[in-house]
N, CA, C and O of each residue as an XYZ file, in Angstrom:
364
protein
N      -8.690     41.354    -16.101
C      -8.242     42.379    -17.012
C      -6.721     42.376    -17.045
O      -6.144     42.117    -15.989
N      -5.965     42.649    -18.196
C      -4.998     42.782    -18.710
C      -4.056     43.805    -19.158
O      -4.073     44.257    -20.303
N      -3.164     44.201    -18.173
C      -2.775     45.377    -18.412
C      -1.241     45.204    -18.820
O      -0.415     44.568    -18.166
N      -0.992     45.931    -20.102
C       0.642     45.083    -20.679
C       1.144     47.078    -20.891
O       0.533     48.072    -21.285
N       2.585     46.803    -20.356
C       3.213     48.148    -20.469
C       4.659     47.874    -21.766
O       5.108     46.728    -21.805
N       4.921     48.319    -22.171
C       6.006     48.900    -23.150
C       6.911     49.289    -23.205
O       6.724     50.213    -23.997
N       7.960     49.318    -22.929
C       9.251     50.032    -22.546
C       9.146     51.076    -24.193
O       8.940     50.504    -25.264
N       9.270     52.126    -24.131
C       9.210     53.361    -24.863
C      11.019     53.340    -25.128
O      11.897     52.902    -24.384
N      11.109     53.879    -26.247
C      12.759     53.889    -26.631
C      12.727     55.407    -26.407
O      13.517     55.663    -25.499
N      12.155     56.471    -26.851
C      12.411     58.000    -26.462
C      12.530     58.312    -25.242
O      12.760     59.485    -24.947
N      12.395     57.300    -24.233
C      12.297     57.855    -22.969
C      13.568     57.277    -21.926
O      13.896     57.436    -20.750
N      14.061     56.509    -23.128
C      15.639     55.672    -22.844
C      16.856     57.017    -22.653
O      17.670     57.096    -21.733
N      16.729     57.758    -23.521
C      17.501     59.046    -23.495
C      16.661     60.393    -23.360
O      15.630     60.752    -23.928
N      17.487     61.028    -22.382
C      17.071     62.394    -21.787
C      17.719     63.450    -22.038
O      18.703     63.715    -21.348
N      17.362     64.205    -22.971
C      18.253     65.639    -23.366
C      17.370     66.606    -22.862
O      16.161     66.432    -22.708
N      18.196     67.950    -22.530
C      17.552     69.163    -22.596
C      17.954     69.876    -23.696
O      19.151     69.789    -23.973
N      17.280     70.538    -24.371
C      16.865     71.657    -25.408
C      18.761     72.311    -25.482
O      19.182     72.925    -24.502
N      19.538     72.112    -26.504
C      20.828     73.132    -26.255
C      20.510     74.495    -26.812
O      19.429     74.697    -27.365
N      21.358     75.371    -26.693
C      21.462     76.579    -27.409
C      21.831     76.278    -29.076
O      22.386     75.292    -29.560
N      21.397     77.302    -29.638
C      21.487     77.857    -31.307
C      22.861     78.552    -31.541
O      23.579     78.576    -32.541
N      23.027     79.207    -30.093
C      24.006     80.492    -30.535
C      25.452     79.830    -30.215
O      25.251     78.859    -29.485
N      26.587     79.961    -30.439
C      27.465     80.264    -30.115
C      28.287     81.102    -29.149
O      28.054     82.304    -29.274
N      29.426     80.714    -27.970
C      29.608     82.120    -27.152
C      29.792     83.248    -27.552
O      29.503     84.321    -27.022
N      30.701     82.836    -29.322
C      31.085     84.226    -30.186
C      29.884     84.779    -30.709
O      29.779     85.928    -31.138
N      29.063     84.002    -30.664
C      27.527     84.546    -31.481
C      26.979     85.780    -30.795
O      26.750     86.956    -31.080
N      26.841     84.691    -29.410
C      26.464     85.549    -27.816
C      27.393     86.976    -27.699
O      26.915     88.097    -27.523
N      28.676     86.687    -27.825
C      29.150     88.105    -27.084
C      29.050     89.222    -28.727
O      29.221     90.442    -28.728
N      28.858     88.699    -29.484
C      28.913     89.623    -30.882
C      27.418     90.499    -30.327
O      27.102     91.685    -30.230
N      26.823     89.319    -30.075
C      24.798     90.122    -29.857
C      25.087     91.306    -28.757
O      24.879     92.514    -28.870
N      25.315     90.999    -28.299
C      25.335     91.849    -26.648
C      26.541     93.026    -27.282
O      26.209     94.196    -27.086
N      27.761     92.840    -27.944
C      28.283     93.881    -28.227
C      27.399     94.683    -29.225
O      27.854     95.826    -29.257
N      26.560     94.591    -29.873
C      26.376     95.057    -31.329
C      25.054     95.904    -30.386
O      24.489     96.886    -30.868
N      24.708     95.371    -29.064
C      23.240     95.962    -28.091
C      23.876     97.228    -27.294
O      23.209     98.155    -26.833
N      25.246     97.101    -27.219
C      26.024     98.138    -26.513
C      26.649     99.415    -27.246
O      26.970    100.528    -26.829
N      26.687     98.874    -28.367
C      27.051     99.702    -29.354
C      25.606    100.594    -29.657
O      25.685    101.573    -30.400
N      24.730    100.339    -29.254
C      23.432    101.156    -29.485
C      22.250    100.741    -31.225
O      21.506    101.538    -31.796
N      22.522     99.268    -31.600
C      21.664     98.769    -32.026
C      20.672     98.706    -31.579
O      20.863     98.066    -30.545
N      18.993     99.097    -31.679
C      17.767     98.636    -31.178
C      17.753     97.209    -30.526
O      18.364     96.402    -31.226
N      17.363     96.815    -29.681
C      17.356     95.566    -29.168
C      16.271     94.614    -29.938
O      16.509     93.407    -29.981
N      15.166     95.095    -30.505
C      13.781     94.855    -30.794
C      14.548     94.268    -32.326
O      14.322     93.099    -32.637
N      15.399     95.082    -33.192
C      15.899     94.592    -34.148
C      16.710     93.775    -34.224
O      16.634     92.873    -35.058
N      17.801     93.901    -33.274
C      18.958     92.805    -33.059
C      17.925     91.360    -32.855
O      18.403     90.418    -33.487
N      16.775     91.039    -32.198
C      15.921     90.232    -31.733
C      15.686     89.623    -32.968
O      16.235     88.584    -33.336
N      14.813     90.315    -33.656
C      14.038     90.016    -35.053
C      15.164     89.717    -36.053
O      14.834     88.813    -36.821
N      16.417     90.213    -36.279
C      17.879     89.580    -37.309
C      18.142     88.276    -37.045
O      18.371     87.314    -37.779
N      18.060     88.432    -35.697
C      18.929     86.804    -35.176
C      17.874     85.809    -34.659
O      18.243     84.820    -34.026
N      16.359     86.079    -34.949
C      15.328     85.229    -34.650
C      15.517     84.762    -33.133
O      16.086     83.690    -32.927
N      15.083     85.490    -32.129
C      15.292     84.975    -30.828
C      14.507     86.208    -29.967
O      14.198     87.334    -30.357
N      14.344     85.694    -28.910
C      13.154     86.249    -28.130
C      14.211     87.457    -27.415
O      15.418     87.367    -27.187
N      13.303     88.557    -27.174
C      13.607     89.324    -26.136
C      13.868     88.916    -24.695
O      14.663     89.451    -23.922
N      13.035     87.839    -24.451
C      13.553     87.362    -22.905
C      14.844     86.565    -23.292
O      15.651     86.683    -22.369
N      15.364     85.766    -24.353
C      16.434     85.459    -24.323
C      17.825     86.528    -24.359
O      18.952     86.356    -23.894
N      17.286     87.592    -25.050
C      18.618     88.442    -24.934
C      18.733     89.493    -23.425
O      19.482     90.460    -23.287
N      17.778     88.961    -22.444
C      17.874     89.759    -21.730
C      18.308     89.151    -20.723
O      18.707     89.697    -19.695
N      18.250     87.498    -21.020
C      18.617     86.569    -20.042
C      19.981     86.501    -19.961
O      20.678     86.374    -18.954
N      20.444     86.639    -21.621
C      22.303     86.720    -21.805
C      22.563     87.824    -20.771
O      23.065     87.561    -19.678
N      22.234     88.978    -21.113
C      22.569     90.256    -20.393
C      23.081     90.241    -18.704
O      24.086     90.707    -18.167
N      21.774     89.404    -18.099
C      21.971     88.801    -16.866
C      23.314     88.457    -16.544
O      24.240     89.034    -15.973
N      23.053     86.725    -17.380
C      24.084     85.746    -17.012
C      25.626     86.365    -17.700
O      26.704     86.148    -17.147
N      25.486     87.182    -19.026
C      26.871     87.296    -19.931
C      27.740     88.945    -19.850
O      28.778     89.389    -20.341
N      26.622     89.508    -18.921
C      26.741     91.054    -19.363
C      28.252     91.099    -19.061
O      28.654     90.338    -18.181
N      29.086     91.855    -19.649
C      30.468     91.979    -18.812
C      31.529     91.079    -18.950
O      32.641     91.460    -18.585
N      31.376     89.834    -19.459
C      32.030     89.121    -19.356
C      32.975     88.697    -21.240
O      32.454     89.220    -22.225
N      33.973     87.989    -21.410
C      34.607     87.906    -22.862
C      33.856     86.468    -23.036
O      33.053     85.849    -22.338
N      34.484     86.226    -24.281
C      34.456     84.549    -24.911
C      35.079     83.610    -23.893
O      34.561     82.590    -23.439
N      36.270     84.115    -23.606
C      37.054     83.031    -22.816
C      36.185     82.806    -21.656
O      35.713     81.673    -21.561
N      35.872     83.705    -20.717
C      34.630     83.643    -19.525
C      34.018     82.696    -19.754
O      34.237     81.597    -19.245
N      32.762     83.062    -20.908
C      31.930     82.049    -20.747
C      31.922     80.895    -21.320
O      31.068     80.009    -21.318
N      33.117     80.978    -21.899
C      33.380     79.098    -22.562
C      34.001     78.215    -21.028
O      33.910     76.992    -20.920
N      34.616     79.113    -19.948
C      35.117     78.776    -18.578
C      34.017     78.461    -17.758
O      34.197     77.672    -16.830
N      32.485     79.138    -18.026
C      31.402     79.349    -16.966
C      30.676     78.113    -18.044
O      29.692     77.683    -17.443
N      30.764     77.674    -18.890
C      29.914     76.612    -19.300
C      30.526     75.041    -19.444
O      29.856     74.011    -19.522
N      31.695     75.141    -19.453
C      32.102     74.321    -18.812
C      31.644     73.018    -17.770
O      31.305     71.846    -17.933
N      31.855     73.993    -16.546
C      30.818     72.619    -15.095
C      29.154     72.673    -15.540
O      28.298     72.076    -14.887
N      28.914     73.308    -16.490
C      27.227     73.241    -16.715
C      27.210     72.242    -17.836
O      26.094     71.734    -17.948
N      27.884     71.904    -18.496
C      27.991     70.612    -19.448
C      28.324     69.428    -19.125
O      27.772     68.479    -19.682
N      29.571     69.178    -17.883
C      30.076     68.151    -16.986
C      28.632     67.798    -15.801
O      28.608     66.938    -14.921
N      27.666     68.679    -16.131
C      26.393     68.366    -15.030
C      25.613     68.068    -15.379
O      24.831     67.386    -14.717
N      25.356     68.496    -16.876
C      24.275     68.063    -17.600
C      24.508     66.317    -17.969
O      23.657     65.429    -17.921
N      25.857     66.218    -18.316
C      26.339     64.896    -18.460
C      26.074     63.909    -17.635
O      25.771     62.758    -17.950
N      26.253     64.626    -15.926
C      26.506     63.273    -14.946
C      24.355     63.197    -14.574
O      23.693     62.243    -14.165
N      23.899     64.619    -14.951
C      22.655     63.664    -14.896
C      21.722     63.170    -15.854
O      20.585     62.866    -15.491
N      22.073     63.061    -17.003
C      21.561     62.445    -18.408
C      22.266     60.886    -17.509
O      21.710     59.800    -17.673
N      23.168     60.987    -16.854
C      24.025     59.285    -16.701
C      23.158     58.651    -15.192
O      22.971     57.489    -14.831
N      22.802     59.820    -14.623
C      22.186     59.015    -13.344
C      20.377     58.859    -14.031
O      19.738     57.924    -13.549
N      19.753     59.617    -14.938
C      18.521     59.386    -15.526
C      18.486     57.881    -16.189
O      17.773     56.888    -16.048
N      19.844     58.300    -17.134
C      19.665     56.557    -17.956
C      20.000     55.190    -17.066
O      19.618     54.072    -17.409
N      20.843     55.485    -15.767
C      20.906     54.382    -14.992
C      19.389     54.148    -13.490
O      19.428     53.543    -12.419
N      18.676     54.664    -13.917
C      17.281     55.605    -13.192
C      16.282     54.746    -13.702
O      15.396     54.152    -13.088
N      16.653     54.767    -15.406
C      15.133     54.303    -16.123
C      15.271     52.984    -16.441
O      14.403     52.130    -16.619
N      17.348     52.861    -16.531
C      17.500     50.976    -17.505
C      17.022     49.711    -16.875
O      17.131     48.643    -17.476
């Protein structure tokens, strides 16, 4: 019996899922939730889940634009170095 494998091209590159929003998007949502907009509506305007705006809240509550363009930063330089150790993993 004969078993023949394939090298797959989608599996050559490895992304994770990015964000939709913007940080200005992000801190506009969360201001407009503080200001005493319904959350349930702010949700349903901007098409996005309640666990996502509650996840910002977590990670963003408190913080400006400049912050989290500073806090995403090393999370993009990481995502990078392991998309680079995956593709040198699979080549």
């Amino acid at each position: 019996m004969k078993v023949e494998f394939s090298y797959n091209k989608k599996y050559k590159k490895i992304q994770m899922k990015t964000t939709r929003k913007s940080d200005s998007q992000i801190m506009q949502i969360l201001s407009q939730a503080d200001s005493g907009v319904p959350i349930s509506e702010l949700c349903r305007e901007r098409g996005m889940s309640g666990a996502t705006f509650y996840k910002w809240c977590a990670k963003y509550g408190g913080m400006d634009t400049s912050m989290i363009t500073r806090l995403k930063e090393p999370e993009a330089e990481n995502s990078h170095l392991k998309m680079n150790s995956l593709f040198v993993m699979y080549s």
